[in-house]
N, CA, C and O atoms as a CHARMM CRD file, in Angstrom:
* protein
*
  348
    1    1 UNK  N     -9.77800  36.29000 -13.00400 PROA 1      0.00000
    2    1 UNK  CA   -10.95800  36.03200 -13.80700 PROA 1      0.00000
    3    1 UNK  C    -10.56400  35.09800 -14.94600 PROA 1      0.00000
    4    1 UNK  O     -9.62900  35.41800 -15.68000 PROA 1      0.00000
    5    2 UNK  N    -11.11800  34.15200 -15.09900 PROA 2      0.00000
    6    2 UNK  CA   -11.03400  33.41200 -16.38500 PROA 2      0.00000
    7    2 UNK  C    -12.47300  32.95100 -16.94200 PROA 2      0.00000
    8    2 UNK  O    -13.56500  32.94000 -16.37300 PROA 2      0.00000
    9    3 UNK  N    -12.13200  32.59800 -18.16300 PROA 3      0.00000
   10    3 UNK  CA   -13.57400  32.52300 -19.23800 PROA 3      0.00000
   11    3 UNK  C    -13.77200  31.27200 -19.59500 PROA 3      0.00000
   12    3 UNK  O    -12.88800  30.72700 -20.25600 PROA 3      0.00000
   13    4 UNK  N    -15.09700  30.45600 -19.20700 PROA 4      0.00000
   14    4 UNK  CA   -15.46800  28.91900 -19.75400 PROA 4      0.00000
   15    4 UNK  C    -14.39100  28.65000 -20.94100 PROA 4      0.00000
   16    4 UNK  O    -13.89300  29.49600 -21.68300 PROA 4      0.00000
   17    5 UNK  N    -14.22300  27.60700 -20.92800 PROA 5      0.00000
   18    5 UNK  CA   -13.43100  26.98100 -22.58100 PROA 5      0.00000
   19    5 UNK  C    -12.14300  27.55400 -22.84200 PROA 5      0.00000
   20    5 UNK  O    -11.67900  27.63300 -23.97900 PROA 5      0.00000
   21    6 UNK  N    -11.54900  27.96100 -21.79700 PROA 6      0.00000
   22    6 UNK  CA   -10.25800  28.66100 -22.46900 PROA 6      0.00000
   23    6 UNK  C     -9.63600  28.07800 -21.70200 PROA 6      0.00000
   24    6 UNK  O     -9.58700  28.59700 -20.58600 PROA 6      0.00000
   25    7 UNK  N     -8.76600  26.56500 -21.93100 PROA 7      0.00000
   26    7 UNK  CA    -7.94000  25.80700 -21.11600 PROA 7      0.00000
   27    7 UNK  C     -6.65700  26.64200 -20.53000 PROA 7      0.00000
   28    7 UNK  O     -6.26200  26.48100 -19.37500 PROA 7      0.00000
   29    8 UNK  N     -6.11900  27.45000 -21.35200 PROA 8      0.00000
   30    8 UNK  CA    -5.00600  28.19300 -21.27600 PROA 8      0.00000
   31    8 UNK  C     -5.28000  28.99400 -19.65500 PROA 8      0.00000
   32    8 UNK  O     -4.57200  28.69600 -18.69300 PROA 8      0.00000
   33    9 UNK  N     -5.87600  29.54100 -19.60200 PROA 9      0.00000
   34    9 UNK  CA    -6.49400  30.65600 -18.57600 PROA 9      0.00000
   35    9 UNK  C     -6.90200  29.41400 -17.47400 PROA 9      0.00000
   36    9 UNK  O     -6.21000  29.45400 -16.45600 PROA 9      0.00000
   37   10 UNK  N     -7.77100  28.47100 -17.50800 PROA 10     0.00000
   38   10 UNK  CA    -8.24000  27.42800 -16.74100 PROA 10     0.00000
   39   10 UNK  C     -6.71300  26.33700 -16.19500 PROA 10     0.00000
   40   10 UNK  O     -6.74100  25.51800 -15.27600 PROA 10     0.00000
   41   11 UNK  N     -5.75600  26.59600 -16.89800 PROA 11     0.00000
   42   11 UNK  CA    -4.27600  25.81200 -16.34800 PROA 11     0.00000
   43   11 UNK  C     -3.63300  27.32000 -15.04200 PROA 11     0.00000
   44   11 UNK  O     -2.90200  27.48400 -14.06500 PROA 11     0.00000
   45   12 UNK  N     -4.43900  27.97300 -15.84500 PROA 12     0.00000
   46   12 UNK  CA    -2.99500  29.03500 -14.69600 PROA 12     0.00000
   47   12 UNK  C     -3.82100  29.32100 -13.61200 PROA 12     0.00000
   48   12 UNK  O     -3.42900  29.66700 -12.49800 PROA 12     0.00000
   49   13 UNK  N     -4.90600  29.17700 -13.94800 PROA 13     0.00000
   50   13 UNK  CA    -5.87700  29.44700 -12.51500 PROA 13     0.00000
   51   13 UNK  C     -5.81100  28.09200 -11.57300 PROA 13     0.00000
   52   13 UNK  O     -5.84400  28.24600 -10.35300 PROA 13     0.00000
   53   14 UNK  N     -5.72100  26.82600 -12.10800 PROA 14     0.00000
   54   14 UNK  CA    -5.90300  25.78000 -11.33300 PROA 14     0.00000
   55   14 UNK  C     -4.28200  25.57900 -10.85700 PROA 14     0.00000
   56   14 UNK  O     -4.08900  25.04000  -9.76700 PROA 14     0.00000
   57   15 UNK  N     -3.27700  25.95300 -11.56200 PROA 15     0.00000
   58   15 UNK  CA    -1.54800  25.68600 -10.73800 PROA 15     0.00000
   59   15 UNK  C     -2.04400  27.39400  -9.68300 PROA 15     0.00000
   60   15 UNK  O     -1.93400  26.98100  -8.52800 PROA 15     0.00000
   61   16 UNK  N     -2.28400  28.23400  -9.62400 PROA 16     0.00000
   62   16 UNK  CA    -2.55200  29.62200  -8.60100 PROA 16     0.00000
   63   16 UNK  C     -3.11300  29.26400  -7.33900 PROA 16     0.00000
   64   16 UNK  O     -2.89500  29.72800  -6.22000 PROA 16     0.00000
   65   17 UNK  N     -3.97800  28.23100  -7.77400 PROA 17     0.00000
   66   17 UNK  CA    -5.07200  27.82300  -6.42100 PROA 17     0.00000
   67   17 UNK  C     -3.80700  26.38700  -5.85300 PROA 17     0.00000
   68   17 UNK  O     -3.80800  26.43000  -4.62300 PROA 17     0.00000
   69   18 UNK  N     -2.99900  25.44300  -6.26000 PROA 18     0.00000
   70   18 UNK  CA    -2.81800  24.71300  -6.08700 PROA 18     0.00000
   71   18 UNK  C     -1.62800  24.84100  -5.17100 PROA 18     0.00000
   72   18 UNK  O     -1.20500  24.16900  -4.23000 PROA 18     0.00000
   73   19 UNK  N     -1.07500  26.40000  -6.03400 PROA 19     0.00000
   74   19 UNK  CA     0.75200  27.12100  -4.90500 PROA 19     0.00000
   75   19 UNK  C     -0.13100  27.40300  -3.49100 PROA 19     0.00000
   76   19 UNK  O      0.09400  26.88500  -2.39700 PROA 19     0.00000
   77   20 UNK  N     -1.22300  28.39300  -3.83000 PROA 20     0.00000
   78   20 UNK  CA    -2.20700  28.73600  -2.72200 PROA 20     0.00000
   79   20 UNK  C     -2.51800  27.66900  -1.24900 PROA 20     0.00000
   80   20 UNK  O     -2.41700  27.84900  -0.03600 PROA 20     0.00000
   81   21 UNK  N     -2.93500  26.52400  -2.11800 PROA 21     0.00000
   82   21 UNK  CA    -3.09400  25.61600  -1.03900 PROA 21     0.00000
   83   21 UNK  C     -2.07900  24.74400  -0.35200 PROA 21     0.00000
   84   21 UNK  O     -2.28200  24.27500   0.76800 PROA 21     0.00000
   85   22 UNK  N     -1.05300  24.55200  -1.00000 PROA 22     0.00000
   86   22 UNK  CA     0.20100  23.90000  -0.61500 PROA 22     0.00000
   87   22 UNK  C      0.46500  25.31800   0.20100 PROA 22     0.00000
   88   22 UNK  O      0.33700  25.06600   1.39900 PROA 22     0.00000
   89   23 UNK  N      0.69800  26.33300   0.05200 PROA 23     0.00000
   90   23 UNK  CA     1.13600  26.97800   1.63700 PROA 23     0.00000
   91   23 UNK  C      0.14900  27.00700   2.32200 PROA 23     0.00000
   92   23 UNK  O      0.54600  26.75800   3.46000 PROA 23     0.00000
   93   24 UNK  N     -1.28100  27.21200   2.34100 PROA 24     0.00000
   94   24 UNK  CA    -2.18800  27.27400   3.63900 PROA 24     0.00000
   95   24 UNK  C     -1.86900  26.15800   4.09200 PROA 24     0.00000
   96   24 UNK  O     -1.64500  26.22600   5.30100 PROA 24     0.00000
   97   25 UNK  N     -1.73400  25.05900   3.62700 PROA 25     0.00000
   98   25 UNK  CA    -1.68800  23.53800   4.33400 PROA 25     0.00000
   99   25 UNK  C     -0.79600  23.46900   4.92500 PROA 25     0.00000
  100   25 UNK  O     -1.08300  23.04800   6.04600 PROA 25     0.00000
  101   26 UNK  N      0.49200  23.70600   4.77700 PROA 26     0.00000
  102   26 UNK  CA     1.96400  24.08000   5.29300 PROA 26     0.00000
  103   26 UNK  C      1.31900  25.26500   6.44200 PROA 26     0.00000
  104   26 UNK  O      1.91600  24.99000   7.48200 PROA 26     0.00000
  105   27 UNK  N      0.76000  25.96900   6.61300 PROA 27     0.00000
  106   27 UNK  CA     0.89700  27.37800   7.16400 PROA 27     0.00000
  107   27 UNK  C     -0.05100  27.03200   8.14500 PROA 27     0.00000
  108   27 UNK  O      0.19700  27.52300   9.24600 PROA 27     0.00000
  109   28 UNK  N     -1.36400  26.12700   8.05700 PROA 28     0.00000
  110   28 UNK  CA    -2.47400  26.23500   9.27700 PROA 28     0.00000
  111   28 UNK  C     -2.66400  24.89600   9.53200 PROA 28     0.00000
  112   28 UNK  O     -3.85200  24.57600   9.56500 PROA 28     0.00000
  113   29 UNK  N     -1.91700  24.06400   9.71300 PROA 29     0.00000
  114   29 UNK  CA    -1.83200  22.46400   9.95800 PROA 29     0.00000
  115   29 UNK  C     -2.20000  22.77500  11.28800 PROA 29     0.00000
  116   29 UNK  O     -3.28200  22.20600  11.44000 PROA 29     0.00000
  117   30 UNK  N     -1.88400  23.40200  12.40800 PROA 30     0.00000
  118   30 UNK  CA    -2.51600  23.57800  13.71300 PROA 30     0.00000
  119   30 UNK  C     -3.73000  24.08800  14.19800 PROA 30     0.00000
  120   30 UNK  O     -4.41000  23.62400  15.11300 PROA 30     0.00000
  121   31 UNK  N     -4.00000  25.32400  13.34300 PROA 31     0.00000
  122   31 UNK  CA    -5.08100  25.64100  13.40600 PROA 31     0.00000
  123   31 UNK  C     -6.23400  25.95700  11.84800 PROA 31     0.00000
  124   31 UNK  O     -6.57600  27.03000  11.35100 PROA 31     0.00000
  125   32 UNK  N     -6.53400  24.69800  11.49000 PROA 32     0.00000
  126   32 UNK  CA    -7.02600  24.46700  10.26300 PROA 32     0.00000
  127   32 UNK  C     -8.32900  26.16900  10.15000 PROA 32     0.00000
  128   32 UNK  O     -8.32000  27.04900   9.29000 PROA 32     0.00000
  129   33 UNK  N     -8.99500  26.06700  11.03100 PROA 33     0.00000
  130   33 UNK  CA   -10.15100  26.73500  11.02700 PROA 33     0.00000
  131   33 UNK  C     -9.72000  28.60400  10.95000 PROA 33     0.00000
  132   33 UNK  O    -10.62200  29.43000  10.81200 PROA 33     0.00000
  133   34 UNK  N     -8.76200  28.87300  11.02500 PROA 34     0.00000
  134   34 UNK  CA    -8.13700  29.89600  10.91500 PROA 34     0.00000
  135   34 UNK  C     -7.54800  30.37600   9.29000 PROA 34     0.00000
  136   34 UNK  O     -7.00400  31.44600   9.01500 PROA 34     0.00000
  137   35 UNK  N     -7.80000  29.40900   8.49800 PROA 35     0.00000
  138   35 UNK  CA    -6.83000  29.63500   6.80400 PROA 35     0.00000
  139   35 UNK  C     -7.30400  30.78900   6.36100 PROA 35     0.00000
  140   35 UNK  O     -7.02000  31.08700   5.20100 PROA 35     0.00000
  141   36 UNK  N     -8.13700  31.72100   7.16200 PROA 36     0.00000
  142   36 UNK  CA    -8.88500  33.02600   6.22800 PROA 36     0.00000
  143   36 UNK  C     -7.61200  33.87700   6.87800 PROA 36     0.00000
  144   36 UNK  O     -6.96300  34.46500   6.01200 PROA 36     0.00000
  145   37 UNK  N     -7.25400  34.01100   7.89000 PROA 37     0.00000
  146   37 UNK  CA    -6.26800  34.83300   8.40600 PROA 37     0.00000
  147   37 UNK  C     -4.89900  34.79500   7.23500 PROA 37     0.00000
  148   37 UNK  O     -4.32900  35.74900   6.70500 PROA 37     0.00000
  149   38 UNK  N     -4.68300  33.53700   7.10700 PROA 38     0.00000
  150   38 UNK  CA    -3.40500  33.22600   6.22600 PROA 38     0.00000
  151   38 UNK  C     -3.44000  34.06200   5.08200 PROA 38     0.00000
  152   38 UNK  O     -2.33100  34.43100   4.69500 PROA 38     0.00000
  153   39 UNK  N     -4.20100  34.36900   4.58400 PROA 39     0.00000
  154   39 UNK  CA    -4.38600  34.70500   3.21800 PROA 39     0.00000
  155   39 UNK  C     -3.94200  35.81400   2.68400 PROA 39     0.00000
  156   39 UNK  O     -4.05500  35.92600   1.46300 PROA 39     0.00000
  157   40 UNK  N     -3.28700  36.97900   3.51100 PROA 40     0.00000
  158   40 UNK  CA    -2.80800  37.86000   3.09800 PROA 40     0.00000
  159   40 UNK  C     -1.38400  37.44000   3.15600 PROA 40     0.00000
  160   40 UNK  O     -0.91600  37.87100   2.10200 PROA 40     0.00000
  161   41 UNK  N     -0.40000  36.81000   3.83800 PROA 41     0.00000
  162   41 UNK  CA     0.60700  36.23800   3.98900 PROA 41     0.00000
  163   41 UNK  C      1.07500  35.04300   2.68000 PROA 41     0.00000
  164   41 UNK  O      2.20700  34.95100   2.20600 PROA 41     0.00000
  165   42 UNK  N     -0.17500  34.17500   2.27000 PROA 42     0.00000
  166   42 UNK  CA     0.12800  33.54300   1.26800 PROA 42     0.00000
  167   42 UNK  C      0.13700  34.88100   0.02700 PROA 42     0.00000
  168   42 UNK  O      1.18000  34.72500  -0.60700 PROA 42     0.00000
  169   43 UNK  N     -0.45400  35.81900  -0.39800 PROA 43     0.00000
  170   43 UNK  CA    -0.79900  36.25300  -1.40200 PROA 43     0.00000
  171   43 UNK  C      0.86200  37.24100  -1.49600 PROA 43     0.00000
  172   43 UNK  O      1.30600  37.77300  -2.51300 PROA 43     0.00000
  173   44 UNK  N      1.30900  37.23900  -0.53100 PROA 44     0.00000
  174   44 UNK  CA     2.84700  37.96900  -0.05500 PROA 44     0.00000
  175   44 UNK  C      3.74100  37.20300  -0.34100 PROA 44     0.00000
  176   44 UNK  O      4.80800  37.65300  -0.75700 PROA 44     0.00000
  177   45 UNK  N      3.55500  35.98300  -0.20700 PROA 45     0.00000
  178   45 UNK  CA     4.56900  34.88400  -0.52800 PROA 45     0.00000
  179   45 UNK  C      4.65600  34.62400  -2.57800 PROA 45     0.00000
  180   45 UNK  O      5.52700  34.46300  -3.43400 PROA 45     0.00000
  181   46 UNK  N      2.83500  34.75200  -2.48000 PROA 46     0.00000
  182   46 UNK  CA     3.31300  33.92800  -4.29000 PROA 46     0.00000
  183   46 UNK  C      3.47400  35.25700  -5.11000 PROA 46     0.00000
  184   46 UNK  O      3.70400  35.26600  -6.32000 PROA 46     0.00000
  185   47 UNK  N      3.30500  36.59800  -4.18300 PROA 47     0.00000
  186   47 UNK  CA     3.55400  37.61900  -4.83200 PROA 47     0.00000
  187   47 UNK  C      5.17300  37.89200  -5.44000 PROA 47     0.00000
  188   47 UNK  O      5.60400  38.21600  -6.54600 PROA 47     0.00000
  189   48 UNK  N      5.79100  37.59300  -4.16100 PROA 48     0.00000
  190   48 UNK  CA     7.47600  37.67700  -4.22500 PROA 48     0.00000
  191   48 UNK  C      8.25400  36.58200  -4.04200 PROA 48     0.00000
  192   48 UNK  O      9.34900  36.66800  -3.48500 PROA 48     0.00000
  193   49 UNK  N      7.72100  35.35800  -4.53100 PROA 49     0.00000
  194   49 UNK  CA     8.54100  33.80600  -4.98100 PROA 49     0.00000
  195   49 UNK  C      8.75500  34.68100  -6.80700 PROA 49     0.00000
  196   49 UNK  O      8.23200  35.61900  -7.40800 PROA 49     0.00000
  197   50 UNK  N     10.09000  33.41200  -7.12800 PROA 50     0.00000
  198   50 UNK  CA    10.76300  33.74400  -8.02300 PROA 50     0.00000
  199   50 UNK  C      9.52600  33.20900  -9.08200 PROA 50     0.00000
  200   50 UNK  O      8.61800  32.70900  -8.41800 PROA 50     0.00000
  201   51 UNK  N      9.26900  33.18400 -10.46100 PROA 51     0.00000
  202   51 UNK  CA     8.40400  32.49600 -11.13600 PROA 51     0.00000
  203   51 UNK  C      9.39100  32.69000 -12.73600 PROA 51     0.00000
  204   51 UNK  O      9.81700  33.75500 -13.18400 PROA 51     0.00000
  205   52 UNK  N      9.57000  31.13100 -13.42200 PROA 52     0.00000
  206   52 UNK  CA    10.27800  30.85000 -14.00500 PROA 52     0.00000
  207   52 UNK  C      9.64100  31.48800 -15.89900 PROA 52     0.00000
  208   52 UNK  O     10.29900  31.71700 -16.91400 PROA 52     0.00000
  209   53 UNK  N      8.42900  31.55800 -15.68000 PROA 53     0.00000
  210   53 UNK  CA     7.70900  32.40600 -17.06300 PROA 53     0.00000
  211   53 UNK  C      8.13200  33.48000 -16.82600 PROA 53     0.00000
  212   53 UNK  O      8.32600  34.09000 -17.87800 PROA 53     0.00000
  213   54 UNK  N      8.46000  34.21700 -15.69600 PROA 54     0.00000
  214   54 UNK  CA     8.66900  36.00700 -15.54300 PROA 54     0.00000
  215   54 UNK  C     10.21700  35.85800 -15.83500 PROA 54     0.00000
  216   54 UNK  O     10.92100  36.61200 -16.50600 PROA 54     0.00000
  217   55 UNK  N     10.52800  34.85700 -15.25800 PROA 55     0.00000
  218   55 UNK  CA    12.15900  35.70700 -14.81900 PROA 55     0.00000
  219   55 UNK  C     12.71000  36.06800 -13.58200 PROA 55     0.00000
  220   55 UNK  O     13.81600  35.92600 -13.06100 PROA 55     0.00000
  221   56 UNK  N     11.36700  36.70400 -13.16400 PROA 56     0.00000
  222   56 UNK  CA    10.98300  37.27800 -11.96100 PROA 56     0.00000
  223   56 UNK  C     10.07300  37.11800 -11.05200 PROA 56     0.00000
  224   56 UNK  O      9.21800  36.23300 -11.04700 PROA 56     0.00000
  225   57 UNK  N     10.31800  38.46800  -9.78300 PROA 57     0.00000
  226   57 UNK  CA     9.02500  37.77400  -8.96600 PROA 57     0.00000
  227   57 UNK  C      8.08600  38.69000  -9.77100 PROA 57     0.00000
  228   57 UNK  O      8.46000  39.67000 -10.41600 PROA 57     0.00000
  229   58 UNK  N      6.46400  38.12900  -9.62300 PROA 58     0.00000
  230   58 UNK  CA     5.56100  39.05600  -9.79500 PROA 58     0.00000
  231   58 UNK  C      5.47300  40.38100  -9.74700 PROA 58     0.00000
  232   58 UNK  O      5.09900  41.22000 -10.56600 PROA 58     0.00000
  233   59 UNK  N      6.13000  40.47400  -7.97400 PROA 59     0.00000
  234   59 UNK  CA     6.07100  42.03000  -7.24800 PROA 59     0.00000
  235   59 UNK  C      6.78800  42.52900  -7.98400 PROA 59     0.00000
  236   59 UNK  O      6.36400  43.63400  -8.32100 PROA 59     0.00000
  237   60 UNK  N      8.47700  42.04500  -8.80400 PROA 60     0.00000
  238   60 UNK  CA    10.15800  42.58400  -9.14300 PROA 60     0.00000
  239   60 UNK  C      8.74500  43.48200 -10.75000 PROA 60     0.00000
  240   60 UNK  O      8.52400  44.68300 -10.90100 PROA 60     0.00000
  241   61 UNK  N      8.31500  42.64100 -11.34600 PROA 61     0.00000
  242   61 UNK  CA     7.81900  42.64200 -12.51800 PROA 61     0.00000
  243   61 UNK  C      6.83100  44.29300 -12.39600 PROA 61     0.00000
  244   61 UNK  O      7.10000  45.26600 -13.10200 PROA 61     0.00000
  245   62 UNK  N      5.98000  44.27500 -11.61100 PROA 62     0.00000
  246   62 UNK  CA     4.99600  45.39700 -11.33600 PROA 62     0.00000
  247   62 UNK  C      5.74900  46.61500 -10.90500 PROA 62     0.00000
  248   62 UNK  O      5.63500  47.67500 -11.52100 PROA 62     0.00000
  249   63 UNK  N      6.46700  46.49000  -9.92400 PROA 63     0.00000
  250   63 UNK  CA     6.94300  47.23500  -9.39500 PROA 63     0.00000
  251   63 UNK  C      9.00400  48.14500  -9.98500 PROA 63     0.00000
  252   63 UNK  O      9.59500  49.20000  -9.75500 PROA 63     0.00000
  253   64 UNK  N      9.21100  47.16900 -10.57900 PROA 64     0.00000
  254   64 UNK  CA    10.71500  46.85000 -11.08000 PROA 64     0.00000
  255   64 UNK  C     11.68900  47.09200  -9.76900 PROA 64     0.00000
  256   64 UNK  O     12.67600  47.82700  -9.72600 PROA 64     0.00000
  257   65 UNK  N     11.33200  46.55700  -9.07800 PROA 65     0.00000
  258   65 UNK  CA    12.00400  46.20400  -7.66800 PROA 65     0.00000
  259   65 UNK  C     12.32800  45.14700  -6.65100 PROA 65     0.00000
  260   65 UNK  O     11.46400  44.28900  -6.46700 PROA 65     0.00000
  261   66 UNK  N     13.22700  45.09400  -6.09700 PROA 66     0.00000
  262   66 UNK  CA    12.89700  43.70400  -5.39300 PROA 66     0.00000
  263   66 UNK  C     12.12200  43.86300  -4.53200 PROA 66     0.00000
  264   66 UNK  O     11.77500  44.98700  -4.17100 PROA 66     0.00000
  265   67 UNK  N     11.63200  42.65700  -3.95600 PROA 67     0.00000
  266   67 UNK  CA    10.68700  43.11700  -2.49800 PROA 67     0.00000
  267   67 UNK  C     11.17400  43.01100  -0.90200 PROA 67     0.00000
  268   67 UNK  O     12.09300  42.29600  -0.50000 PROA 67     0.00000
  269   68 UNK  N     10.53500  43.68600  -0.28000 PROA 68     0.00000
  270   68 UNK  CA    11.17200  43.78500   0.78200 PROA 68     0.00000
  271   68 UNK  C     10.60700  42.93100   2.16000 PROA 68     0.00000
  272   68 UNK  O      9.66200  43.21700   2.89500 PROA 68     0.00000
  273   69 UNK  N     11.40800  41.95100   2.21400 PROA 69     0.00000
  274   69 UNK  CA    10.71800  40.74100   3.26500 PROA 69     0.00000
  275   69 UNK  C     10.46300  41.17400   4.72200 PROA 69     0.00000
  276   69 UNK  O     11.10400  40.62700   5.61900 PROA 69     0.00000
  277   70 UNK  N      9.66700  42.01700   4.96500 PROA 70     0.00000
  278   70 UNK  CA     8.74400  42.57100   6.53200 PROA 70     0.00000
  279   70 UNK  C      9.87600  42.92900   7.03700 PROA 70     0.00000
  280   70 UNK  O     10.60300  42.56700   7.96300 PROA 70     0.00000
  281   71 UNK  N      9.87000  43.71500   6.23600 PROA 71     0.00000
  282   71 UNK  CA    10.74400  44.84700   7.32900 PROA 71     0.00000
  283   71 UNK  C     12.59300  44.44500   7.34000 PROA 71     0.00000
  284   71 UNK  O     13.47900  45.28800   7.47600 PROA 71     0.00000
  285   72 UNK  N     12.82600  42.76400   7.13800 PROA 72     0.00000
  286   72 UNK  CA    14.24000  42.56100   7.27400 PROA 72     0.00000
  287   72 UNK  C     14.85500  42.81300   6.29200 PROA 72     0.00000
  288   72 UNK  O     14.55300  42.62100   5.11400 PROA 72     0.00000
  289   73 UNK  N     16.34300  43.55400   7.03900 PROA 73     0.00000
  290   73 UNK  CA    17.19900  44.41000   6.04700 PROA 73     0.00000
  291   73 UNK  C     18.36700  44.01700   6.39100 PROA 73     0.00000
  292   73 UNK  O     18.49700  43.60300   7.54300 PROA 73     0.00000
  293   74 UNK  N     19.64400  44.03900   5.40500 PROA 74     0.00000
  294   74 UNK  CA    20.77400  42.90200   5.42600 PROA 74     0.00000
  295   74 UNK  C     21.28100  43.37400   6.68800 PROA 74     0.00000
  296   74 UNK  O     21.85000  44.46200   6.59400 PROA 74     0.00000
  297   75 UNK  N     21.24600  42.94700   7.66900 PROA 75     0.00000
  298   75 UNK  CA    22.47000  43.05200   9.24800 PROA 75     0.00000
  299   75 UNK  C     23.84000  43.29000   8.94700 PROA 75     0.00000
  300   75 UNK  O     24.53000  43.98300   9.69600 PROA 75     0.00000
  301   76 UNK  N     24.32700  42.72900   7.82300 PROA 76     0.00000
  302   76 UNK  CA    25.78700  42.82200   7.70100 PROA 76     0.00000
  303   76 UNK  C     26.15300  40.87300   7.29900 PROA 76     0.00000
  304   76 UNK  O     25.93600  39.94100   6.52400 PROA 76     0.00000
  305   77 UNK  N     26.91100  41.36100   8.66400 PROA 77     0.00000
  306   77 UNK  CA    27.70500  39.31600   8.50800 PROA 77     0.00000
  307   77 UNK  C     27.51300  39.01200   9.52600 PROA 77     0.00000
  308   77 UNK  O     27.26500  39.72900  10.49500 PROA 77     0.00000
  309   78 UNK  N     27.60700  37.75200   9.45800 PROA 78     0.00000
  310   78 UNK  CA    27.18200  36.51200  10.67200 PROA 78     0.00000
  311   78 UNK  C     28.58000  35.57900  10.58800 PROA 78     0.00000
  312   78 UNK  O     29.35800  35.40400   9.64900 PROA 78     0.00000
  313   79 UNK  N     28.57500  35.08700  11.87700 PROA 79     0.00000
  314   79 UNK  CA    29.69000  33.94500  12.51800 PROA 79     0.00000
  315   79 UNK  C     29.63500  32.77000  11.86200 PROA 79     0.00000
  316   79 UNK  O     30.58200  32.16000  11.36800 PROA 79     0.00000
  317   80 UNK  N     27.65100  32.25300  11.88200 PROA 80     0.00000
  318   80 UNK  CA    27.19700  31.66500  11.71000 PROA 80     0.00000
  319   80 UNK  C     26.52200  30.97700  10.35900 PROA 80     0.00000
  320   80 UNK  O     25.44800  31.26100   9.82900 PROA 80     0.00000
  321   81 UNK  N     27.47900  30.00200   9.98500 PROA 81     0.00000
  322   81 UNK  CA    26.99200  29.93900   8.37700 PROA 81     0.00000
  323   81 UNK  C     25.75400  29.94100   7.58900 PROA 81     0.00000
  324   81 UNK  O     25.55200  30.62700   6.58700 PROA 81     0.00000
  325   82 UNK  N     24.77700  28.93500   8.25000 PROA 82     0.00000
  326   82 UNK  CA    23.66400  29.15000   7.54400 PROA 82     0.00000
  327   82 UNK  C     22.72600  30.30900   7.75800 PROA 82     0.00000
  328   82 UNK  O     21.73100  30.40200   7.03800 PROA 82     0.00000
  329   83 UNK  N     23.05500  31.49700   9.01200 PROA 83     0.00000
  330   83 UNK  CA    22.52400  32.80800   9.20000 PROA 83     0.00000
  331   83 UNK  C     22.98100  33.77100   8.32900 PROA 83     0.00000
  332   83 UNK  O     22.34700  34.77800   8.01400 PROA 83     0.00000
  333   84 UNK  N     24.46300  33.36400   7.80100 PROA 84     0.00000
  334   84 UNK  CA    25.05400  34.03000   6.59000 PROA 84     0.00000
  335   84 UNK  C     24.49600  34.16000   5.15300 PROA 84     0.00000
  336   84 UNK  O     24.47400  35.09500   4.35200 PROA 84     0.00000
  337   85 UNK  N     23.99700  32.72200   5.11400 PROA 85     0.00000
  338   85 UNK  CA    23.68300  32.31800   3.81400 PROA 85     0.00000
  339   85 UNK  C     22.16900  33.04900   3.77600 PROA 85     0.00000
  340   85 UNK  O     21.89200  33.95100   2.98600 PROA 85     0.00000
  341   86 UNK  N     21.54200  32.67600   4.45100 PROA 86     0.00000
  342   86 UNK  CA    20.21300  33.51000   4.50000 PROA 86     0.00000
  343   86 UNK  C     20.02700  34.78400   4.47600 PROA 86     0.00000
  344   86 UNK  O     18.95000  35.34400   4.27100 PROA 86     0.00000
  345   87 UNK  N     21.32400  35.41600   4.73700 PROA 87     0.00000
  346   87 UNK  CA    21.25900  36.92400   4.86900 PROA 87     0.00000
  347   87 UNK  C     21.54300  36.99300   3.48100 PROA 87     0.00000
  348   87 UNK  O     21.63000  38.08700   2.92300 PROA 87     0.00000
């Protein structure tokens, strides 16, 4: 929610919609007509991206936890370097 005339509130709402659309666009380039589906997946993403005013992610902030990316949980080690690095 933001209020006429309050640029402050009107900057964070217009960079929210702008992270928003840079991933639907990234996310439904194939199937444009589908971006309503996306939307719980984007709201997961800008929930638990790092954000440089927090410190943290959103979710780390609400919750004081990290978040947990669907289900994947560290395997251990990999052979494979950049499967390493990602882990």
């Amino acid at each position: 929610m933001s209020s006429s005339y309050h640029p402050q509130t009107d900057g964070q709402s217009e960079r929210l919609n702008q992270c928003i659309e840079a991933f639907l666009r990234c996310s439904v380039h194939a199937t444009p007509n589908k971006w309503s589906q996306w939307l719980s997946q984007a709201q997961h993403w800008y929930n638990t991206t790092f954000h440089t005013a927090l410190g943290k992610s959103p979710y780390e902030v609400l919750f004081a936890r990290k978040p947990t990316h669907f289900g994947v949980v560290d395997l251990g080690q990999s052979t494979v370097p950049d499967v390493q690095t990602w882990l």
